[in-house]
TIBALO-868787 format. One line per 8 residues: their letters; for each residue x, y, z of C-alpha. Coordinates in pm, 1 decimal. Example, Ala and Ser with C-alpha at 12.3 -4.5 7.8 and 13.67 -1.06 7.14 Angstrom:
TIBALO-868787
as	1230.0:-450.0:780.0 | 1367.0:-106.0:714.0
***
This chain:
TIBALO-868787
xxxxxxxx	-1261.8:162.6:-4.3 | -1236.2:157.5:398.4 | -1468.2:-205.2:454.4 | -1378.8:-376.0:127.9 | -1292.6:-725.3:239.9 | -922.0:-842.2:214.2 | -798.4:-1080.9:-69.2 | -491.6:-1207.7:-153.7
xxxxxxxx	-363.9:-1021.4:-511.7 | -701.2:-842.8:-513.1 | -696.7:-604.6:-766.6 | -1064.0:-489.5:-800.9 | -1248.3:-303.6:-479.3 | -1584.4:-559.0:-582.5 | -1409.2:-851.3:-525.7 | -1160.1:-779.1:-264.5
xxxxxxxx	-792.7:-651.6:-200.0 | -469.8:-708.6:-103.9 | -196.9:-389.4:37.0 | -90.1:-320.8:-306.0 | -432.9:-344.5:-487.0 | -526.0:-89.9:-266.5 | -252.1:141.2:-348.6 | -307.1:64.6:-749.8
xxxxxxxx	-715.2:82.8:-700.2 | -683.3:407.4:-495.1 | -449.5:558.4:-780.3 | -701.7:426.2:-1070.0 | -986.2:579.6:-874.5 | -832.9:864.2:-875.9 | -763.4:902.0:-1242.3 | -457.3:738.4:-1255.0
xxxxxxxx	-431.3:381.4:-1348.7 | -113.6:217.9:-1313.0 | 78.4:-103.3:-1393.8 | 33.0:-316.8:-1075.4 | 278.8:-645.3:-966.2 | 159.4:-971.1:-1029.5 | 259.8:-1248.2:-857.8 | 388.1:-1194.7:-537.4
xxxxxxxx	359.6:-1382.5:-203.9 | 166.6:-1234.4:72.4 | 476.7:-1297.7:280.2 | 804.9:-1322.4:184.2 | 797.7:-1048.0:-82.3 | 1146.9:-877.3:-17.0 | 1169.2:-494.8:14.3 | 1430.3:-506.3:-346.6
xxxxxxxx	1135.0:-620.8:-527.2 | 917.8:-427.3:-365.8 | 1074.1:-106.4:-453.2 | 1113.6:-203.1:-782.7 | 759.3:-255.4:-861.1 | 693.9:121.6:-703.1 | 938.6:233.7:-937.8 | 834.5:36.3:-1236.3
xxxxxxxx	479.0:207.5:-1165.3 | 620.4:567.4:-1151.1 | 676.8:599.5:-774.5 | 933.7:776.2:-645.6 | 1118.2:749.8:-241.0 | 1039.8:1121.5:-84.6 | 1168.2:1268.6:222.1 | 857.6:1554.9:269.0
xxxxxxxx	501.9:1422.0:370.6 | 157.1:1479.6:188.3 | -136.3:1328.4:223.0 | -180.4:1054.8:16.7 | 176.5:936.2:-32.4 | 193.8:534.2:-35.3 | 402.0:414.2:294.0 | 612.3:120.9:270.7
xxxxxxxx	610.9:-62.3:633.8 | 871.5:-271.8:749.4 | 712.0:-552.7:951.7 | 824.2:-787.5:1177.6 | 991.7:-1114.3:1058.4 | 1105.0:-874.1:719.0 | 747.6:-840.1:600.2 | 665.0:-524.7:408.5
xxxxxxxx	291.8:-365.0:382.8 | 183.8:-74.3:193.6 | -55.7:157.9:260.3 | -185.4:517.0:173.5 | -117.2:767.3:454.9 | -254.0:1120.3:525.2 | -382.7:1395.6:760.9 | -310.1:1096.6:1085.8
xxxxxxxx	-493.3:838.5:968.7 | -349.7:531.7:738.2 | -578.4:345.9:469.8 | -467.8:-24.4:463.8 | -583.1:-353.5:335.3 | -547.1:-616.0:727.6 | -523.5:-928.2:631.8 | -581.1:-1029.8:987.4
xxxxxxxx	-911.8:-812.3:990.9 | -980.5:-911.1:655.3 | -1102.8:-613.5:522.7 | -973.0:-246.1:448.5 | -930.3:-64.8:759.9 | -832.3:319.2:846.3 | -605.9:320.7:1177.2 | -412.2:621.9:1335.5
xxxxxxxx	-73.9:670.2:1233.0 | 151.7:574.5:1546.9 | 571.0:631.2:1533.7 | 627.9:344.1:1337.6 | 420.8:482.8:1009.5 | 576.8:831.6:1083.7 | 907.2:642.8:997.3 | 777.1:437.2:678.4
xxxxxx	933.7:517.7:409.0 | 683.4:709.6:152.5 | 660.6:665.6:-222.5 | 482.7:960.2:-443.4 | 414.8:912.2:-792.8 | 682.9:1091.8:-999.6
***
Protein backbone atom coordinates (compact mmCIF):
# COMPACT_ATOMS: atom_id res chain seq x y z
CA UNK A 1 0.00 0.00 0.00
CA UNK A 2 3.40 2.15 0.37
CA UNK A 3 2.27 5.28 -2.41
CA UNK A 4 -1.48 5.14 -1.87
CA UNK A 5 -2.38 8.78 -1.47
CA UNK A 6 -3.56 10.03 2.02
CA UNK A 7 -7.32 10.72 2.82
CA UNK A 8 -8.99 11.69 5.65
CA UNK A 9 -11.24 8.39 7.07
CA UNK A 10 -10.01 6.51 3.98
CA UNK A 11 -10.98 3.18 4.28
CA UNK A 12 -10.32 1.64 0.79
CA UNK A 13 -6.44 1.53 -0.67
CA UNK A 14 -8.29 2.82 -4.39
CA UNK A 15 -9.46 5.78 -3.04
CA UNK A 16 -7.10 6.77 -0.40
CA UNK A 17 -6.27 6.40 3.44
CA UNK A 18 -6.05 7.72 6.58
CA UNK A 19 -3.50 6.02 9.78
CA UNK A 20 -6.20 3.78 10.82
CA UNK A 21 -7.53 2.69 7.34
CA UNK A 22 -4.25 1.56 6.85
CA UNK A 23 -4.06 -0.54 9.85
CA UNK A 24 -7.83 -2.02 9.08
CA UNK A 25 -6.90 -2.34 5.08
CA UNK A 26 -3.53 -4.01 5.91
CA UNK A 27 -5.44 -6.52 8.35
CA UNK A 28 -8.34 -7.15 5.58
CA UNK A 29 -5.61 -7.75 3.04
CA UNK A 30 -4.33 -10.02 4.95
CA UNK A 31 -7.34 -12.15 5.58
CA UNK A 32 -8.59 -10.51 8.38
CA UNK A 33 -11.22 -7.93 8.10
CA UNK A 34 -12.06 -6.02 11.03
CA UNK A 35 -14.57 -3.51 12.45
CA UNK A 36 -12.89 -0.10 11.80
CA UNK A 37 -13.86 3.51 13.81
CA UNK A 38 -15.94 5.83 12.15
CA UNK A 39 -15.97 9.18 12.81
CA UNK A 40 -13.08 10.51 14.26
CA UNK A 41 -11.15 13.80 13.82
CA UNK A 42 -7.84 13.76 12.20
CA UNK A 43 -6.69 15.70 15.25
CA UNK A 44 -7.96 15.75 18.43
CA UNK A 45 -8.85 12.04 18.66
CA UNK A 46 -7.77 11.29 22.37
CA UNK A 47 -5.58 8.22 23.14
CA UNK A 48 -8.99 6.73 25.60
CA UNK A 49 -10.82 6.46 22.46
CA UNK A 50 -8.25 5.42 20.63
CA UNK A 51 -7.52 2.41 22.60
CA UNK A 52 -10.87 1.57 22.75
CA UNK A 53 -11.46 1.24 19.14
CA UNK A 54 -8.13 -1.22 19.08
CA UNK A 55 -9.81 -3.13 21.58
CA UNK A 56 -13.27 -3.10 20.18
CA UNK A 57 -11.44 -4.56 16.93
CA UNK A 58 -9.63 -7.40 18.83
CA UNK A 59 -6.30 -5.67 19.56
CA UNK A 60 -4.56 -6.24 22.39
CA UNK A 61 -1.41 -3.74 24.30
CA UNK A 62 1.89 -6.17 24.10
CA UNK A 63 5.14 -5.71 25.67
CA UNK A 64 7.30 -8.22 23.01
CA UNK A 65 7.85 -6.94 19.34
CA UNK A 66 6.92 -8.73 15.95
CA UNK A 67 6.74 -7.57 12.85
CA UNK A 68 3.63 -6.35 11.96
CA UNK A 69 2.26 -5.23 15.31
CA UNK A 70 0.18 -1.80 14.92
CA UNK A 71 2.18 1.13 16.91
CA UNK A 72 0.29 3.72 18.57
CA UNK A 73 2.47 7.15 18.42
CA UNK A 74 2.14 9.80 20.74
CA UNK A 75 2.60 13.07 18.83
CA UNK A 76 3.23 16.35 19.68
CA UNK A 77 0.39 18.69 20.84
CA UNK A 78 -1.41 15.01 22.20
CA UNK A 79 -1.90 13.74 18.67
CA UNK A 80 -1.86 9.98 18.23
CA UNK A 81 -0.90 8.10 14.76
CA UNK A 82 -0.94 4.54 14.04
CA UNK A 83 1.05 2.66 12.01
CA UNK A 84 2.25 -0.98 11.21
CA UNK A 85 5.86 -1.58 12.32
CA UNK A 86 8.39 -4.36 11.48
CA UNK A 87 11.93 -5.62 10.67
CA UNK A 88 13.13 -1.33 11.07
CA UNK A 89 11.00 0.07 8.86
CA UNK A 90 7.32 1.64 9.78
CA UNK A 91 4.31 1.60 7.17
CA UNK A 92 2.27 4.83 7.74
CA UNK A 93 -0.38 6.85 6.10
CA UNK A 94 1.61 11.14 6.21
CA UNK A 95 -0.82 13.33 5.98
CA UNK A 96 1.77 15.96 5.38
CA UNK A 97 3.23 13.79 2.41
CA UNK A 98 -0.07 12.82 1.49
CA UNK A 99 0.42 9.48 0.65
CA UNK A 100 1.52 6.11 2.43
CA UNK A 101 5.06 6.22 3.20
CA UNK A 102 7.65 3.50 4.74
CA UNK A 103 10.27 5.43 7.08
CA UNK A 104 12.96 3.89 9.47
CA UNK A 105 11.99 3.30 12.86
CA UNK A 106 13.97 5.97 15.05
CA UNK A 107 13.73 5.85 19.28
CA UNK A 108 10.54 7.34 19.38
CA UNK A 109 8.64 4.26 17.42
CA UNK A 110 10.89 1.84 19.48
CA UNK A 111 8.86 3.34 22.45
CA UNK A 112 5.22 3.31 20.78
CA UNK A 113 3.16 1.40 22.36
CA UNK A 114 2.19 -1.82 20.07
CA UNK A 115 -1.22 -3.40 19.66
CA UNK A 116 -1.44 -7.23 18.24
CA UNK A 117 -4.61 -8.69 17.40
CA UNK A 118 -5.74 -11.01 20.24
Amino acid sequence: MIGVRFRPQGRDPATGLDCVGLVWAAYAAAGCPLDAPRDYPLRGWCRERIVAALEAAGFRMVSDARDGDAALIALPAGQFHLGLIGCGRMVHAHAGLRRVVETPVDAQLLAAARWRLS
